[in-house]
N, C-alpha and C positions, 0 to 999 in steps of 0.2 A: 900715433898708431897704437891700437891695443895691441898687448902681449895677453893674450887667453889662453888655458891650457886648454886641453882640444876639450868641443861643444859633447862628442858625443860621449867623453870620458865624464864630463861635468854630468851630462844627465843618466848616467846609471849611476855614477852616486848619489844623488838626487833620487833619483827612481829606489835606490836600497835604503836610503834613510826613511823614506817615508813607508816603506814595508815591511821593514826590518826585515830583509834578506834579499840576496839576490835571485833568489826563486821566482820570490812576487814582481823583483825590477826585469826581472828575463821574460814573466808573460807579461808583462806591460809593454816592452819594448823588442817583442817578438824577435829578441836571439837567446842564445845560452846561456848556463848559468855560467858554464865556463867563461864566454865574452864576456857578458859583467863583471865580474871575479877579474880578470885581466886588466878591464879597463881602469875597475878601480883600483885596482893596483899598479897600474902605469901614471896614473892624478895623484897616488902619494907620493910616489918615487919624484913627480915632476915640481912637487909644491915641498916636500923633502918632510914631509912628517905624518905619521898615519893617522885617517879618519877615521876606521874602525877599529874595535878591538875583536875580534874573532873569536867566538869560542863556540864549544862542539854543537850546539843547537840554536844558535843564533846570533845576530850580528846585532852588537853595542859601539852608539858613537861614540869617539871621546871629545875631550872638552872642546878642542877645535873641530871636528865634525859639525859637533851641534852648534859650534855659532856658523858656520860653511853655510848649513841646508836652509834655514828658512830664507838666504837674499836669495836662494838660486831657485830654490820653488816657487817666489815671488815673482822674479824676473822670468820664469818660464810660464806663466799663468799669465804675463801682462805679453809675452809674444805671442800666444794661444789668441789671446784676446785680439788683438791685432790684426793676426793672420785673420781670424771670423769674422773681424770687423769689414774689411778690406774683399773677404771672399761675398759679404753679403751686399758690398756698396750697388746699387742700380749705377746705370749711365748717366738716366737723365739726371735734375735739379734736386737738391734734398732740403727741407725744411726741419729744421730745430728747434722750435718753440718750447720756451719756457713759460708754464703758466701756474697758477694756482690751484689746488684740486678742485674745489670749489668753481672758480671761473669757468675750469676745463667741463667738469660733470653738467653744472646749470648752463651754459650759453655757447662754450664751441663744439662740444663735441656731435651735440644736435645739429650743427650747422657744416661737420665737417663734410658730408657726404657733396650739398654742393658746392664747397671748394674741391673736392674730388673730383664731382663731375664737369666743372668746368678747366679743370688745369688738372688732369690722369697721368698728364708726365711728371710731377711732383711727387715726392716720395715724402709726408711726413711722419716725423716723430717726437714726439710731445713727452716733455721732461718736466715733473712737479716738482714744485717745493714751495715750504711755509711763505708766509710772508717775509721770513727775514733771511730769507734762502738767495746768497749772493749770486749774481749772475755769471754763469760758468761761459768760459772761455771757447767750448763746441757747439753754444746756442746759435742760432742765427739770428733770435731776435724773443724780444720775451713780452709777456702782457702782463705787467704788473700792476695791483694797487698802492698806491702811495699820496706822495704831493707832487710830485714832477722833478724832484729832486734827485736828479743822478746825473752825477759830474761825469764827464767825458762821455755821454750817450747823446743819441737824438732820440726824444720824445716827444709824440703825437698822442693827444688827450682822445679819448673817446667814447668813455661815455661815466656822468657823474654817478659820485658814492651818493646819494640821496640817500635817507632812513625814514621807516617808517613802522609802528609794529604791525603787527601781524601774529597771529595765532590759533588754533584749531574752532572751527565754528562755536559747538559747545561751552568753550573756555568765554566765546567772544559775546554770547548772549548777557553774560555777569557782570560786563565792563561795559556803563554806560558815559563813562566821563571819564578825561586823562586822572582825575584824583583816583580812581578807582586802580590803577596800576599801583600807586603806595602799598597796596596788601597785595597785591598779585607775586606771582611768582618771576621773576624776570629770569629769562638766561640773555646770558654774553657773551661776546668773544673774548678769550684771556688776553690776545695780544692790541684789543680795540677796548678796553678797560673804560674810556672814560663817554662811550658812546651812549650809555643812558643818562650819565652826568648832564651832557651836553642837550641830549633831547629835552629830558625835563625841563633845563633850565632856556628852551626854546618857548616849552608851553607856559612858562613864569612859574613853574610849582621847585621845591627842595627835592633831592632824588631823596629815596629813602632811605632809614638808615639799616637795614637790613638786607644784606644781600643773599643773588640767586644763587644761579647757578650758574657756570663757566666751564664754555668747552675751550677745545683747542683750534676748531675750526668753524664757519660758520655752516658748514654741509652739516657738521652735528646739530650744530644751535636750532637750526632750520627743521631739521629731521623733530627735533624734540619738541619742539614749536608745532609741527604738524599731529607729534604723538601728542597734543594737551599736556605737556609736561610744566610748559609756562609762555610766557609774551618773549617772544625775540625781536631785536630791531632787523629788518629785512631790506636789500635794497632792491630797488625793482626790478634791476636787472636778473636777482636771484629770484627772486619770490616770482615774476610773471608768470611764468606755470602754474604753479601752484595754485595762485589766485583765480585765475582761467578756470581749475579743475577743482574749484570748491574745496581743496586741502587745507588752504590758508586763507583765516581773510584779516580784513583789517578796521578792526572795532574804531578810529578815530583817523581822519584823513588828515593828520599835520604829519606833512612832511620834512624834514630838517635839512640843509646839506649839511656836510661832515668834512668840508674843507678837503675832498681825496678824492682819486678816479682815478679809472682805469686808462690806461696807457701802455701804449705801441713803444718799446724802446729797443733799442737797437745800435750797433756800431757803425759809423759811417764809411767804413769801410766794409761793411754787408752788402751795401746798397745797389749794388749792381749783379749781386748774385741772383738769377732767374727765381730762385723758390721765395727768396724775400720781396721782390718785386709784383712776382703773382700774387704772394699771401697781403699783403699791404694794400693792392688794387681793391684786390677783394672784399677786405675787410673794411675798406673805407665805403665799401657799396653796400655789405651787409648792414653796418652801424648806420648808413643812411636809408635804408629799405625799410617800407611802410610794418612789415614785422618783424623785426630784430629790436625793440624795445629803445626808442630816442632817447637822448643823454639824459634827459628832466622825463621826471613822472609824470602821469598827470596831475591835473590840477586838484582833481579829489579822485581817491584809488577809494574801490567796491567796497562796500560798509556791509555791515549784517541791523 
């Protein structure tokens, strides 16, 4: 059983530490200043040492004051939070996906409207992070790139990391042969480091020995790549826009795989929750629908 001293004496000291006065803790918590003034004066008497030192134009904590106020500001920010959380929940099913910014901006969020329109009783909300952003504990289920490699998940593959460059029309007129990329400007992904290694050494040539450029995400690399900044490696899945819309194309049609894909992962004990069930239907019909982009590129992607 807790022993607490009372809640509401805690929060006007609380309320005057972060004011410095109980003026500003009395319009916060709409009584007087006189009740403030009492209450915190009934939480030293009860805890048996003063939190304030009092003097004629303002209130100073002392040592134990100021280690008191920042747990209880904290803990009253995380029941705020709570109570919102709680006041905002719908009835029906809620979905939590976790994805990648990059995945979410290029391929779900264009397609959320018909998960929407077919399943309106689902409420989703979509949580980003890096690629090395661990899977949180409130997700319902996450779309990661990797190798398949996560212990205590179930993971459904769905659609492969294929690479291929791609870069701004202009840029793509001056590259008539993969040797031509040797002087080019390359950008990369910082945490996909060895993705030109690899390619080159798909086409038989040395990577070169001077390097690009290096973002942090491929939404940058991509972006930069479309600005004629330099040749990014693209995978279809990201780039099919693009290419469709003449922003990007792609000076040489070898396509690499990259040993990775995207994957459905999830806890098995999710599985029966309605919003993962819907989102999973779904997506297994989107990923097989004649425009949602097949796991494999094609065989030769649009050349300039």
């Amino acid at each position: 059983m807790r022993r607490l001293p009372s809640l509401n004496a805690l929060r006007a000291f609380e309320a005057a530490a972060r004011h410095g006065s109980f003026t500003g803790a009395a319009g916060e918590l709409n009584v007087s200043q006189a009740a403030v003034s009492r209450m915190v004066r009934l939480l030293e008497e009860r805890m048996g040492f003063p939190l304030f030192e009092r003097r004629a134009n303002a209130l100073e904590l002392t040592d134990r004051g100021r280690a008191l106020q920042p747990g209880l500001t904290g803990a009253f920010d995380a029941i705020a939070d709570s109570v919102e959380r709680v006041a905002a929940m719908r009835d029906g099913p809620v979905l939590t996906l976790g994805v990648g910014a990059t995945f979410a901006v290029r391929w779900l969020i264009p397609r959320l409207s018909a998960f929407h329109e077919s399943h309106p009783d689902v409420e989703v909300r979509i949580a980003t992070g890096g690629a090395g952003a661990p899977i949180r504990e409130d997700w319902t289920c996450a779309l990661l790139l990797g190798d398949g490699h996560w212990p205590g998940y179930e993971v459904e593959e769905l659609f492969t990391a294929d690479m291929l460059p791609v870069c701004a029309p202009a840029l793509a007129r001056t590259l008539r042969r993969p040797e031509d990329l040797l002087s080019a400007t390359l950008l990369s992904v910082s945490h996909w480091a060895d993705d030109w290694p690899h390619w080159f050494a798909s086409a038989g040539l040395a990577p070169p020995a001077v390097k690009g450029l290096s973002f942090s995400s491929y939404a940058m690399t991509l972006q930069a790549a479309a600005d004629g900044v330099g040749v990014a490696l693209g995978a279809q899945l990201y780039i099919a826009d693009d290419l469709a819309a003449g922003r990007l194309v792609t000076p040489f049609a070898l396509t690499v795989p990259m040993g990775r894909a995207w994957y459905l992962v999830s806890r098995p004990a999710r599985h029966r929750e309605p919003g993962f069930t819907a989102f999973r239907d779904w997506l297994r019909a989107a990923v097989g629908s004649p425009d949602s982009e097949k796991k494999r590129p094609p065989e030769r992607a649009p050349t300039v």
